[in-house]
C-alpha positions in Angstrom: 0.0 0.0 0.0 1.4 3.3 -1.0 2.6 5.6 2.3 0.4 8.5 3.6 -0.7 9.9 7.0 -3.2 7.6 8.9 -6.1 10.0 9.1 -7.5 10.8 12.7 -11.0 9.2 13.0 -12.1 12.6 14.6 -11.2 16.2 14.6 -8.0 17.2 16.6 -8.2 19.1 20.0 -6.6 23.0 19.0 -2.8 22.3 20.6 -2.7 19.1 19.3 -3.9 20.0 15.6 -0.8 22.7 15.7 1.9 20.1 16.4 0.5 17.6 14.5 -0.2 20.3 11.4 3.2 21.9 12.2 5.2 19.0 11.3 2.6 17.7 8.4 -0.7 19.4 7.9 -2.1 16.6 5.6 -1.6 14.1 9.0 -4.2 16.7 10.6 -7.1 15.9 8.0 -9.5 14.0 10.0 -11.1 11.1 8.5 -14.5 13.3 7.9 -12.7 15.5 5.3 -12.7 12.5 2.7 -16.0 11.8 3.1 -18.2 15.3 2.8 -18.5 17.8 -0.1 -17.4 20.5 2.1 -16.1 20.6 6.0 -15.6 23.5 8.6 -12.6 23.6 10.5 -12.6 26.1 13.3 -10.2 26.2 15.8 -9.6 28.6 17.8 -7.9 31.6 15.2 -8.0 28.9 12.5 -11.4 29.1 11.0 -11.5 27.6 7.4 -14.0 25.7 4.9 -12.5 22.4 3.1 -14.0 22.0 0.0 -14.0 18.7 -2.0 -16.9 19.3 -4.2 -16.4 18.9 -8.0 -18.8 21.3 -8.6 -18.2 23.3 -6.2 -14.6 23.8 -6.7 -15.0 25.3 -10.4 -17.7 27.7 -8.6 -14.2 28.9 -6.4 -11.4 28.6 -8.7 -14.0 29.1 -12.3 -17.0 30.4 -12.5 -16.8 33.0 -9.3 -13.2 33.5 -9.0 -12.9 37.1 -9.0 -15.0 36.7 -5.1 -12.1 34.7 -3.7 -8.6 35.8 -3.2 -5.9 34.1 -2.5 -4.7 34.4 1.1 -1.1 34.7 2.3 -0.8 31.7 4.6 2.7 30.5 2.5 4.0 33.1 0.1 7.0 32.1 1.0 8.5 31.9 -2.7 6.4 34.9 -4.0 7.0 37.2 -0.9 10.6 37.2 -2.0 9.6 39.9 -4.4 6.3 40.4 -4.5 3.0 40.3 -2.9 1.6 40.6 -6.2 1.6 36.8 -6.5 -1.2 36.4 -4.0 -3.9 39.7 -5.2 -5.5 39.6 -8.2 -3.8 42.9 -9.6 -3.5 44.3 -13.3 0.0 44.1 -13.1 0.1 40.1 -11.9 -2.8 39.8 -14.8 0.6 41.2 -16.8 3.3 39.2 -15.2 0.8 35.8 -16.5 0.5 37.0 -19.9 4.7 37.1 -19.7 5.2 34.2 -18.5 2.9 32.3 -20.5 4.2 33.4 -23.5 7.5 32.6 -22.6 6.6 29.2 -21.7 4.2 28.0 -24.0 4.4 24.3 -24.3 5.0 24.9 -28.4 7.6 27.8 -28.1 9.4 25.3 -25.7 9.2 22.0 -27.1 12.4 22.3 -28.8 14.0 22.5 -25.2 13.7 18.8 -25.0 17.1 18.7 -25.6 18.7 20.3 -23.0 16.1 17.3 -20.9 17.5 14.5 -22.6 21.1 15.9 -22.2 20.9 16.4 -18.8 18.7 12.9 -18.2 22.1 11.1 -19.9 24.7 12.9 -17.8 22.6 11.6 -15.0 22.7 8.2 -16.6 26.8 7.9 -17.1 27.3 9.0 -13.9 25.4 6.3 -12.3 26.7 3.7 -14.9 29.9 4.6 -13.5 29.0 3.4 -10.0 29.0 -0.2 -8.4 26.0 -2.6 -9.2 23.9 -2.2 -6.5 24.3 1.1 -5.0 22.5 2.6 -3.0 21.1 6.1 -3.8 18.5 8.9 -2.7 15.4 8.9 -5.3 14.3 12.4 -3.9 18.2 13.8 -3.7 19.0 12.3 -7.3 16.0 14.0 -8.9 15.9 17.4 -6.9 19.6 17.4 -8.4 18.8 16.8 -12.2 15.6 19.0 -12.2 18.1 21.9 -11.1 19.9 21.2 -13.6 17.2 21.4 -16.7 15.6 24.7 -14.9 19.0 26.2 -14.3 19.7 25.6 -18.3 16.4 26.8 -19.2 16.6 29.9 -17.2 19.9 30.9 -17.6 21.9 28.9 -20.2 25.7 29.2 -20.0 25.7 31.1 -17.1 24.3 28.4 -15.1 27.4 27.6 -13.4 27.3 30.9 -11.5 23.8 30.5 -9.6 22.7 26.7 -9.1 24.3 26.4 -6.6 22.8 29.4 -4.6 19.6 27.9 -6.1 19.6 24.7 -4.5 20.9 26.3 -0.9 18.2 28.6 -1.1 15.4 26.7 -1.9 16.4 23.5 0.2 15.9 25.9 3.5 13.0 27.6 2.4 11.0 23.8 1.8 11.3 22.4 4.8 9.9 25.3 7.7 6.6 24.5 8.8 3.7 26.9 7.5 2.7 28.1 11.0 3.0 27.5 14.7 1.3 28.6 18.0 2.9 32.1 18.0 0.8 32.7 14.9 -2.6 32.0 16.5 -2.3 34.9 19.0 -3.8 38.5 17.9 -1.3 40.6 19.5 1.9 38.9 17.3 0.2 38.8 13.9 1.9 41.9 12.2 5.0 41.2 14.3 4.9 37.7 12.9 3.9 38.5 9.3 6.5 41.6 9.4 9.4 38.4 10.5 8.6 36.0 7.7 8.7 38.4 5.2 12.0 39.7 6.5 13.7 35.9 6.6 11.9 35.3 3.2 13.8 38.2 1.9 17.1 37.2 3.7 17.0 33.7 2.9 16.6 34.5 -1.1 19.1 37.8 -1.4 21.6 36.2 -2.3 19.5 34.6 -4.9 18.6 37.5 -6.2 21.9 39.3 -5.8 23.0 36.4 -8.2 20.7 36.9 -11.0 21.3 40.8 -10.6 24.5 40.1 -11.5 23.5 38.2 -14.6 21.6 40.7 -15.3 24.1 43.4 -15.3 26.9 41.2 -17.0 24.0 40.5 -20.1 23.6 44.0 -20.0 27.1 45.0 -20.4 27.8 42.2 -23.5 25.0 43.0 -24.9 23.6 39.6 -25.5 19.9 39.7 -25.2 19.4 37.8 -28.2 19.7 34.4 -26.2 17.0 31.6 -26.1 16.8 30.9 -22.7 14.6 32.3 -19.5 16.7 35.0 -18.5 17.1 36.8 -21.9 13.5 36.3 -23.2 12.3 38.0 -20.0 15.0 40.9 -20.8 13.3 41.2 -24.3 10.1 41.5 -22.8 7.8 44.7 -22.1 5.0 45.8 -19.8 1.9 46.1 -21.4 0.4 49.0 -19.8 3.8 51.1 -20.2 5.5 49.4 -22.9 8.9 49.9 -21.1 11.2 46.6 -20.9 10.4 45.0 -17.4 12.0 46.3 -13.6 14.7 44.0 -12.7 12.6 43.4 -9.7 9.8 41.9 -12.1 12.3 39.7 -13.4 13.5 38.4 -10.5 10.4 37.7 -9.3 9.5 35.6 -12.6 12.5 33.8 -12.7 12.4 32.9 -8.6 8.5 31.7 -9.1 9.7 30.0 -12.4 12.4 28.1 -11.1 10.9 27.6 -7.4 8.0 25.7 -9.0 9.1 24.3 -11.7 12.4 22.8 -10.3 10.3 20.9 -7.2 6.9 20.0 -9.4 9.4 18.2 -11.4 11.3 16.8 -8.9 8.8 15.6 -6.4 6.8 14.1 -8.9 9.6 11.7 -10.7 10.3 11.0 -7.0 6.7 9.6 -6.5 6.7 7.9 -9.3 10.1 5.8 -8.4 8.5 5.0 -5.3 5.2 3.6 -6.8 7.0 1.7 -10.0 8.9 0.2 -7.2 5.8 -0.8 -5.3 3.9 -2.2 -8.2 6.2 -4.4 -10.3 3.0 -5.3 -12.8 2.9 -1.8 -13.4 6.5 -1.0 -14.2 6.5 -4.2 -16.4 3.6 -2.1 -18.3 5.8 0.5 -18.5 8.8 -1.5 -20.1 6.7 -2.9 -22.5 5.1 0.4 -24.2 8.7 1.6 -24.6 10.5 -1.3 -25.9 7.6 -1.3 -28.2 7.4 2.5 -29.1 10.9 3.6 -28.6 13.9 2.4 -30.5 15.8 4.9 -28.8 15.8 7.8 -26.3 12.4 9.1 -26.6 11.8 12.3 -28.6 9.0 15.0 -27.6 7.1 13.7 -30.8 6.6 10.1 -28.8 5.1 11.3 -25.9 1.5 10.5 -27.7 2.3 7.6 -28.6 3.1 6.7 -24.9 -0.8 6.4 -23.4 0.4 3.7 -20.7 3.0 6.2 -19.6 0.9 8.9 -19.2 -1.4 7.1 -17.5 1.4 6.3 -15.1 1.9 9.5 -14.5 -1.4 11.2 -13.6 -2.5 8.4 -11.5 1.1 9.2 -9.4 0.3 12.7 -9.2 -3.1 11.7 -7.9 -1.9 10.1 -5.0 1.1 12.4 -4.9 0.5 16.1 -5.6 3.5 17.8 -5.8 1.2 20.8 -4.4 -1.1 18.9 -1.6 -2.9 22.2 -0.2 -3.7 25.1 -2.3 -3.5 28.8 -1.1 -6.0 29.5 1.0 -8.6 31.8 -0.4 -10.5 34.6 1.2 -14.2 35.5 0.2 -14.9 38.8 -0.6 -18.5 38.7 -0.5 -21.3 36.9 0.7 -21.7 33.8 -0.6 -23.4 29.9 -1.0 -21.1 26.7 -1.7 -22.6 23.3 -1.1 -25.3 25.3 0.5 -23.6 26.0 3.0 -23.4 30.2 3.7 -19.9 31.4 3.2 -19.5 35.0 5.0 -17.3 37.9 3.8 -14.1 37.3 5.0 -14.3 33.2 5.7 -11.4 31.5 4.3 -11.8 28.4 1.8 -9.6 25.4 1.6 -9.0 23.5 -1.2 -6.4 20.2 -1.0 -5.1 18.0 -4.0 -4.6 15.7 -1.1 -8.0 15.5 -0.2 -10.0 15.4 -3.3 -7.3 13.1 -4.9 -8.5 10.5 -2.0 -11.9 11.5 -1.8 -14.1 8.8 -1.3 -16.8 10.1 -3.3 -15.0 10.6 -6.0 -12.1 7.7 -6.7 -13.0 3.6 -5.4 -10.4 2.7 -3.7 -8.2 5.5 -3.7 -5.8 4.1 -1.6 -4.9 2.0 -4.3 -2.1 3.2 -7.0 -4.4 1.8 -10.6 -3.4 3.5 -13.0 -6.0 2.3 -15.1 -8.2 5.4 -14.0 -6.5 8.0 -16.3 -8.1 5.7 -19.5 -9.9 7.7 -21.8 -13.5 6.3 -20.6 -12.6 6.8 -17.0 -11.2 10.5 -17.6 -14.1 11.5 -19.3 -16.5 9.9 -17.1 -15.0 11.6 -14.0 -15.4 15.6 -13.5 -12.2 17.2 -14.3 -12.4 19.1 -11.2 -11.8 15.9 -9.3 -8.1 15.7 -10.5 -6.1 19.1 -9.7 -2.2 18.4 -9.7 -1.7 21.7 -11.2 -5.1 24.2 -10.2 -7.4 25.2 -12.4 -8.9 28.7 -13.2 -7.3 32.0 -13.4 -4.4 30.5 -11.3 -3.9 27.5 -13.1 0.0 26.0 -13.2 1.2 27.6 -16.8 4.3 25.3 -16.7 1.6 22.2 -16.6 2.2 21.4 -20.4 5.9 21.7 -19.9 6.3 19.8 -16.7 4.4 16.7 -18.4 6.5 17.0 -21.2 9.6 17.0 -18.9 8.6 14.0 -16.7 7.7 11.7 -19.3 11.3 12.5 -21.2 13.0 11.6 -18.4 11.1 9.0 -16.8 11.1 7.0 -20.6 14.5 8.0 -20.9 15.3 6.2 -17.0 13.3 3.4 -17.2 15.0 2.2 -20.4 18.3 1.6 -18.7 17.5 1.1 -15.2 14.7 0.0 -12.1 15.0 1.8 -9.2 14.3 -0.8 -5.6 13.1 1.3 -2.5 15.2 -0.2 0.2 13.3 -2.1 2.3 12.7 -1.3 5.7 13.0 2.2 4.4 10.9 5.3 6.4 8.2 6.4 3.5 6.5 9.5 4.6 4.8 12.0 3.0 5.3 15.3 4.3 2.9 18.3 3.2 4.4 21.1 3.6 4.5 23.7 1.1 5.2 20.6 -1.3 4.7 17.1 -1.0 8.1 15.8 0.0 9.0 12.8 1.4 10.3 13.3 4.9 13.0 10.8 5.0 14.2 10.7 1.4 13.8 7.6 -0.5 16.6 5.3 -0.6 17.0 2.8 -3.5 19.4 0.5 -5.2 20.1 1.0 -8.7 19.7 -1.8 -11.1 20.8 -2.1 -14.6 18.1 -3.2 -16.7 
């Protein structure tokens, strides 16, 4: 059976929710929560609607978005720049339209190699190691999807800032979204005034670094490149139609790399894990791409891979790289699974949940693939099934991420199985991303 948090068969007393939620908020969902269309949680300051209601949820994130705003409760990668991330503004209406057009699934496809060159340095280095080594699934792919994203973003310059990348994310991903300072009245602006101030710390010299790239583009006067960095130097703001602030481009290329490096990462990590599980499943696996693929897969294969993909969305049902959505404030007045929703009241909404809702999936402990066919997907509400959002807000790097994990997870599986060690701690850990607490440790075998 695939890892996650035991539910607790009733709601949580207040001080025990906090350490429980502090550590691993999904562990703090009581059983309840995957059983109802929508569920008030009030404890104390924490006062919240969970909502797992197909319909319901395109009301929030679709049809009535502009009435809820998403709430600050983690902008811990956005606040390094910005608050725009989190209000719906003009100018973050402008900083989408940018960054979709930059990364636009067709504009980016021929990026695929830079993938599959990265995906084969991986692979010579661990041919080079002893049969039977053991390595760290999570560790191994956190590594290589720094690498693609730090050669997407900024090419040859790479060298100069991945490293400062992965310090400065690793700290940020594993605090805990809250604790019991932040549930007394007389600390909130002290509190929020702290977090923004170690946000800002902890990414300066993230930002210091891609000022610098900045500057040195700048001075060589090569803006003509293909990747991230000078695409978004090329850009201009609508409204103004002057080239954009360097703080806008930091704050694209932080939100840019922050999500698409872990979303990546933590998902190739789930899918190890599960492959390793279900034998019958990986065998499935092997057999659509020794059929399809005579060599290293090509972005033109992906279609032709329907077994694979299926893999893959029924992983990131079970695993969500994102397991909790931002919180999102009402506005106005307002009626969701006719229940009243106040001014003001805050609505949950949690991958984690409605991926395991018992309304909506039989058995969805279980890791069956067989879900994602095309009756099933199109019997099924697609606001059931929300790796990536939906709405306004909706991941723009979705296209590009699936196009990334199925590269490198064809491009793996040809040469080698990945074994989870047994005995080995699985836990998943909801924090801002779904991560597993322990790592997962493997042994590598040669196929």
């Amino acid at each position: 059976m695939p890892a996650a948090p035991v539910p607790p068969s009733a709601p949580l007393p207040f001080l025990q929710y906090v350490r429980t939620a502090r550590s691993n908020p999904i562990a703090a969902f009581h059983a309840d929560i995957y059983r109802q269309p929508i569920v008030e949680m009030s404890l104390w300051k924490l006062h919240t609607f969970i909502v797992s209601d197909p319909a319901a949820i395109r009301h929030i994130l679709v049809d009535n978005a502009a009435n809820y705003i998403k709430g600050s409760i983690e902008p811990r990668i956005g606040s390094a720049s910005s608050s725009e991330d989190f209000t719906a503004t003009e100018k973050w209406r402008d900083r989408r339209r940018i960054m979709s057009s930059i990364v636009d699934y067709r504009l980016n496809a021929g990026n695929s190699s830079i993938i599959l060159e990265s995906v084969q340095s991986l692979l010579a280095r661990w041919n080079a190691l002893p049969s039977g080594t053991v390595i760290d699934i999570s560790a191994e792919m956190s590594q290589l999807a720094l690498e693609i994203i730090s050669r997407l973003v900024f090419s040859s310059d790479r060298g100069e800032i991945t490293s400062v990348m992965e310090r400065t994310f690793a700290r940020n991903e594993v605090d805990p979204l809250f604790s019991l300072l932040d549930f007394f009245p007389l600390l909130e602006q002290p509190r929020a005034a702290f977090k923004r101030f170690r946000t800002h710390r902890r990414f300066r010299a993230l930002t210091a670094t891609i000022d610098r790239l900045i500057t040195k583009r700048i001075c060589e006067k090569t803006l003509n490149g293909d990747d991230l960095l000078a695409r978004l130097m090329r850009e201009q703001n609508t409204p103004t139609g002057q080239p954009l602030s360097r703080r806008e481009i930091h704050a694209q290329i932080i939100t840019a790399v922050g999500a698409g490096h872990h979303t990546v990462a933590l998902a190739l990590t789930w899918i190890w894990y599960l492959l390793s599980l279900h034998p019958a499943e990986e065998a499935r696996l092997h057999a659509e791409l020794h059929s399809v693929l005579a060599q290293p897969p090509e972005v033109t294969d992906i279609s032709r891979l329907p077994c694979t993909r299926m893999l893959i969305d029924e992983s990131l049902r079970l695993y969500p790289p994102v397991p909790v959505m931002a919180w999102r404030r009402a506005r106005a007045d307002d009626e969701v699974c006719g229940v009243k929703i106040l001014r003001g009241a805050t609505i949950t909404i949690a991958p984690w949940v409605l991926h395991r809702h018992t309304k909506l999936w039989d058995h969805p402990e279980l890791f069956e693939p067989q879900r994602f066919s095309p009756a099933c997907t199109h019997a099924r509400s697609r606001y059931a099934y929300l790796p990536f959002g939906t709405g306004p807000r909706v991941c723009i790097g979705a296209a590009f991420a699936m196009m990334e994990i199925t590269l490198i997870l064809a491009t793996i599986a040809q040469r080698f199985r990945l074994r989870v060690l047994p005995g080995h701690p699985v836990e998943p850990q909801g924090l801002v991303t779904l991560r597993p607490r322990y790592g997962i440790k493997a042994t590598l075998e040669r196929r």
